[in-house]
C-alpha positions in Angstrom: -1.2 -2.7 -16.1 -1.6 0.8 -15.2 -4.9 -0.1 -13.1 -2.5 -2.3 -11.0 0.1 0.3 -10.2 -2.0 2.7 -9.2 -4.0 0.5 -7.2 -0.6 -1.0 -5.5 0.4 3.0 -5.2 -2.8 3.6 -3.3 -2.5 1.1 -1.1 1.2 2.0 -0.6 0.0 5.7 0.1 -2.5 4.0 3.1 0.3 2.2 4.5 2.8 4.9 4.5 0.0 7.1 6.2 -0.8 4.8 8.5 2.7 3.6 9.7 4.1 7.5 10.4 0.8 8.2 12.1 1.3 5.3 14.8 5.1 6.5 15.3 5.5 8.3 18.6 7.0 11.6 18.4 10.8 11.8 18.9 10.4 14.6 21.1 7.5 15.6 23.3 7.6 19.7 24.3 10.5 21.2 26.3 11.4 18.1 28.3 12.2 16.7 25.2 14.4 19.6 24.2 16.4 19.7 27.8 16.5 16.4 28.0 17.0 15.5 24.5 21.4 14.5 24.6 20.4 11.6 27.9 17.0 10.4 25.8 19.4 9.4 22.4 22.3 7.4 24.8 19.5 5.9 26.6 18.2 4.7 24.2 21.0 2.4 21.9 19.9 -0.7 23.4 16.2 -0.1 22.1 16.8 -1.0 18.4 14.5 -3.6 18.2 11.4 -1.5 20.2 8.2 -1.1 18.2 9.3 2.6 16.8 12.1 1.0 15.6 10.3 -1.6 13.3 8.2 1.0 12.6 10.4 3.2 11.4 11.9 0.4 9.3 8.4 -0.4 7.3 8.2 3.7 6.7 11.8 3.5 4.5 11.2 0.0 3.1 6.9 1.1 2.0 8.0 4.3 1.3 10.9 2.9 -1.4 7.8 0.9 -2.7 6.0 4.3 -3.0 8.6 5.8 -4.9 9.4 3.2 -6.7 5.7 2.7 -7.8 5.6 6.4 -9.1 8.2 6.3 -11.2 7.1 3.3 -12.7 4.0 5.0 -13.5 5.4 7.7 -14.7 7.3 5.6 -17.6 4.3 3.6 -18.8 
């Protein structure tokens, strides 16, 4: 059982590491930081772009994460 849960946690761990590392930065240098108020009411209609979804699999794998932890840490 504990073989599985870590395995499952490792492979969690991957896909965490691997779905924040293909995430675009929110801001990019000082024309980020001027422009930075325009860029966030620009961008409501983008809830479905690919940042979004990605950023969406980081919470939902990174509750799995957690979740797997703890669950090692009890047996």
């Amino acid at each position: 059982m504990t073989l599985v849960l870590t395995i499952l946690q490792l492979l969690s761990a991957v896909a965490v590491t691997v779905i924040v590392l293909s995430q675009s930065g929110k801001r990019s240098g000082l024309s980020g930081a001027i422009a930075g108020g325009a860029d966030t009411f620009l961008s409501k209609g983008q809830a479905k772009t690919w940042d979004a979804r990605l950023a969406k699999a980081t919470k939902w794998v990174g509750l799995v994460f957690v979740i797997l932890t703890l669950l090692l840490h009890f047996v």
